[in-house]
N, C-alpha and C positions, 0 to 999 in steps of 0.2 A: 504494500500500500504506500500510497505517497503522502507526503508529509502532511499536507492537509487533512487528508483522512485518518494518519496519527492524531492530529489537534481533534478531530472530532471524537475520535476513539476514547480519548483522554479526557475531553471533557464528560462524554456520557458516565465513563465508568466513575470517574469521580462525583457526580449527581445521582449515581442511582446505588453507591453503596457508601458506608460506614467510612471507609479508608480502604486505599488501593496499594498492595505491598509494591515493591519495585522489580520482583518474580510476576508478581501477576501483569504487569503490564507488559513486561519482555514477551511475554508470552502471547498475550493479545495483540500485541502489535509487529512481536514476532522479529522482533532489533535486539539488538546488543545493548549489554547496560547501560554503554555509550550514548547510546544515541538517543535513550528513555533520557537521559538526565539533562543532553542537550537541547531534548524539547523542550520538558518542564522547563530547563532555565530561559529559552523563549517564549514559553507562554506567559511566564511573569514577570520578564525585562520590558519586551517588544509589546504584549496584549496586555501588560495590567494583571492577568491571570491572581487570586488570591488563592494561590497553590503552597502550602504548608507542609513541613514534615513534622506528624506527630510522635513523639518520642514515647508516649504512655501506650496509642495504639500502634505503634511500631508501624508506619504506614502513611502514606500520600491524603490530603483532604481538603478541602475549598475551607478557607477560614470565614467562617458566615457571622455575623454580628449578632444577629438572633436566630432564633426559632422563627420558622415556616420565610424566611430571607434567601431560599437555593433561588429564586426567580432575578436578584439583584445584578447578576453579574451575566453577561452574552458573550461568549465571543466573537468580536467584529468580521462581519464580511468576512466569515471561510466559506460563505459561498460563493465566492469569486475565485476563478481561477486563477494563472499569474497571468495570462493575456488578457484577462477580464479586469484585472487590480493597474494594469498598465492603462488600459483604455478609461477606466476613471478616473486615474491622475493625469492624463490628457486631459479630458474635458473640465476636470477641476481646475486645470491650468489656464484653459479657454475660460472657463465663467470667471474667472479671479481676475481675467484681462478685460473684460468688455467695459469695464469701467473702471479704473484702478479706487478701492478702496470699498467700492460701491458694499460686494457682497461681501467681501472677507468675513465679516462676526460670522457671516449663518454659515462658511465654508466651512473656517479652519479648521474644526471638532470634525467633520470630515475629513479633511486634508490630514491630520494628527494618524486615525486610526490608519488613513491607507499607506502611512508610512510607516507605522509600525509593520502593516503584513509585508509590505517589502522590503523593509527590515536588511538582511544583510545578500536579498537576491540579485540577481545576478543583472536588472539594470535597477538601484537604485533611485529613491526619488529626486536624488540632486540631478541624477545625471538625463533623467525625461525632461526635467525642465530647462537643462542645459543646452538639450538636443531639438529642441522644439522653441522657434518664434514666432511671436502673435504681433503682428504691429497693427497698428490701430489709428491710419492718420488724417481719416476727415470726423472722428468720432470729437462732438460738441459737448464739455461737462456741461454736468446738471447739479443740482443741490439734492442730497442724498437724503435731506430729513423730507423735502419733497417725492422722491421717488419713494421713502419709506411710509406715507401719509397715501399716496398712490395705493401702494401693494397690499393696505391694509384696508383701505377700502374694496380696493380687488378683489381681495380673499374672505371679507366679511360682509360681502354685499351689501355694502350702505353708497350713498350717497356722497359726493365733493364738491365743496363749493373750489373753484381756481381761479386764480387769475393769469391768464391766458394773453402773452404778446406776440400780438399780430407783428413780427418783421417788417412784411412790405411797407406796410400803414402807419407802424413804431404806434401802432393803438394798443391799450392795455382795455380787456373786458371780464369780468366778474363772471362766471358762468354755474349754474348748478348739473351737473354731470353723474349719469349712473355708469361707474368703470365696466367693461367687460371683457378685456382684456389688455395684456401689455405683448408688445410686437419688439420685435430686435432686429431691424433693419439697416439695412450698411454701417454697422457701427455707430449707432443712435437707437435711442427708445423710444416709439409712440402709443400713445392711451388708444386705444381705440374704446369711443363709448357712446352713450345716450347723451344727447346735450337738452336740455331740459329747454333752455332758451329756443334755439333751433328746431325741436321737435323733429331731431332724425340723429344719424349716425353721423359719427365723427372722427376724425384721427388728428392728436394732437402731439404736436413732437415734445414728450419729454421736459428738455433743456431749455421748451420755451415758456411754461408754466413757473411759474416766479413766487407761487404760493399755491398752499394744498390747504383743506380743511375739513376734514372728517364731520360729517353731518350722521352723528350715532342713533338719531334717533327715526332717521328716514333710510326705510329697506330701500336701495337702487330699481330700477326698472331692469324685468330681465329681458333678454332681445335673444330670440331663437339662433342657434347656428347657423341654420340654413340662411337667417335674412342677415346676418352676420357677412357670412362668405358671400351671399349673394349682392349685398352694397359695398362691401370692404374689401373683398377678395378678388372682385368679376374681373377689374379693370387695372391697369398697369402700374408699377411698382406701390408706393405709398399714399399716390394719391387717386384714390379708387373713385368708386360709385356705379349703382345699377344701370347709368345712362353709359351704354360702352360703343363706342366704336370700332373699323379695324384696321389697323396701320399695315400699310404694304410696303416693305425696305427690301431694298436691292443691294448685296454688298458683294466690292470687289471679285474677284476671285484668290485674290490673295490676303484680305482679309475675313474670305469665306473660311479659312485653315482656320482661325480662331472663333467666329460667330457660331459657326453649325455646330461646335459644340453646348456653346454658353445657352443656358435657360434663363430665358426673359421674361419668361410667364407658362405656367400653367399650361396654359389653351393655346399658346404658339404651334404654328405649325411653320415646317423649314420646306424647300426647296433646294438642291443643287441640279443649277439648271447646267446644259452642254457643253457650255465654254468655263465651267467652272467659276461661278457668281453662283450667292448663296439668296433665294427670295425667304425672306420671312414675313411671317403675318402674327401681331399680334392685337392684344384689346386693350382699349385704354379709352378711359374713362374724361380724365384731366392730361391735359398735353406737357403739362410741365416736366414731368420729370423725364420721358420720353424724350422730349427734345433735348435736353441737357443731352441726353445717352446719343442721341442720332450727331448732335454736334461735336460728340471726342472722339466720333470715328471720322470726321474731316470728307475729304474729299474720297474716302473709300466705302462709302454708299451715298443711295438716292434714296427720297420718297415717292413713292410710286401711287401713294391714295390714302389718305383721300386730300382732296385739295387746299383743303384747308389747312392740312396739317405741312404739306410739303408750302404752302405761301407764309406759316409762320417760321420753318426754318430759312426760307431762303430773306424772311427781312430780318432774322438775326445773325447770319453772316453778313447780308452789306452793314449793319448796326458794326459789327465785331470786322470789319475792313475801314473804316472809319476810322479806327481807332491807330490804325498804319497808316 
């Protein structure tokens, strides 16, 4: 058996009898003295383990504080394999970057146990997060006691009062808001919710709400998934809505090598037409961010429909030639 299933062997046998000799466990597990004592002494360096030698029962036992307390003590995540313990200090690593400081408190008791189970394996925790970088460079801070006033309305279905500034307008508005969700989009956070003023769905980024306020006495509005996805989701990156259009882009053939892969939506559907030019078609709601996206590809695509949307790119490049 392998070493995990030792930990677990060792833990049963010690919750389900009096004391466990150091014969009887060689034997259960079927190791060498050796390698009985070098567990125990990992289950209670690396796990915490309150693994004792009793000298009166001559014998191994959980030091419990009281009567009927066997349920106090777990051993962490031995149900993770070591490619399984790898892949959660990866993504520990990712949530711990998306915002520096953001989650930490609610991580690092996570982060603690998954480094006790890899412990002295063979790629340690220093060395994942050594081998792995997250950079994060159009990501906007936000105030944390904010996004923490957010999560907890979130998570307790009540109601927010915010105050919400409009960028373009530099207008600041007071809004009452039922959360129903938080999104993690290009390195930024948006509320997606009920706007109580508005009387419809809304997405609001995060970093531009300037104040939270927990409204405990008012349950939020709950809004089905389906009309969820169907006003938030339909249409093109972040700035959604059920009114959706379909954009038709033509790209190079040689910036076709990198687009036909990338997913732009959902509902996109690709093309590689003859001469190697990649047509894609996708749905978008609000043209903003769409256009941003059709203007970093430069001169290595067209828009091909609908016409409105190829007449707002083509006056924000003479706009953006102007400026040479």
């Amino acid at each position: 058996m392998d070493r995990t299933e030792r930990f677990y062997t060792i833990d049963r046998l010690l919750r389900g009898r009096r004391k466990v000799s150091l014969h009887q466990l060689m034997e259960e597990l079927e190791v060498s003295r050796a390698t009985v004592r070098r567990d125990l002494e990992y289950m209670r360096d690396r796990m915490a383990a309150p693994i004792v030698w009793d000298a009166a029962l001559r014998g191994y036992c959980y030091r419990l504080e009281s009567a009927g307390d066997d349920d106090r003590y777990a051993l962490p995540g031995l149900w993770f394999n070591a490619s399984e313990v790898y892949a959660l200090l990866t993504m520990d690593h990712l949530l711990s970057s998306l915002q520096p400081g953001l989650l930490e408190p609610h991580i690092q008791p996570l982060r603690e146990r998954i480094r006790r189970l890899l412990g002295s394996g063979e790629h340690p925790a220093q060395e994942v997060e050594k081998r792995i970088r997250i950079l994060y460079m159009a990501s906007r801070q936000m105030d944390s006691r904010v996004f923490a006033s957010i999560a907890n309305a979130l998570m307790g279905r009540r109601q927010l009062l915010i105050v919400h500034l409009n960028r373009r307008s530099n207008l600041r508005t007071e809004r009452i808001v039922s959360p129903q969700r938080l999104a993690h989009y290009r390195d930024n956070w948006y509320l997606d919710c009920w706007c109580h003023l508005r009387k419809g769905l809304r997405s609001f980024a995060v970093d531009a709400i300037e104040g939270a306020e927990l409204k405990e006495d008012q349950p939020a509005k709950e809004v089905s998934d389906n009309k969820l996805e169907k006003v938030l989701g339909s249409g093109y990156g972040i700035f959604a809505g059920d009114r959706t259009h379909q954009a038709v882009l033509r790209f190079t053939p040689e910036a076709a090598r990198w687009v036909a892969s990338e997913k732009w939506h959902s509902q996109q559907e690709g093309t590689v037409e003859p001469d190697g030019s990649f047509r894609l078609s996708v749905p978008y709601a609000k043209e903003t961010e769409l256009v941003m996206d059709i203007l970093r590809h430069g001169s290595d695509v067209e828009v091909l429909s609908p016409t409105s949307l190829r007449q707002t790119v083509r006056q924000r490049l003479a706009a953006t030639l102007k400026q040479y």
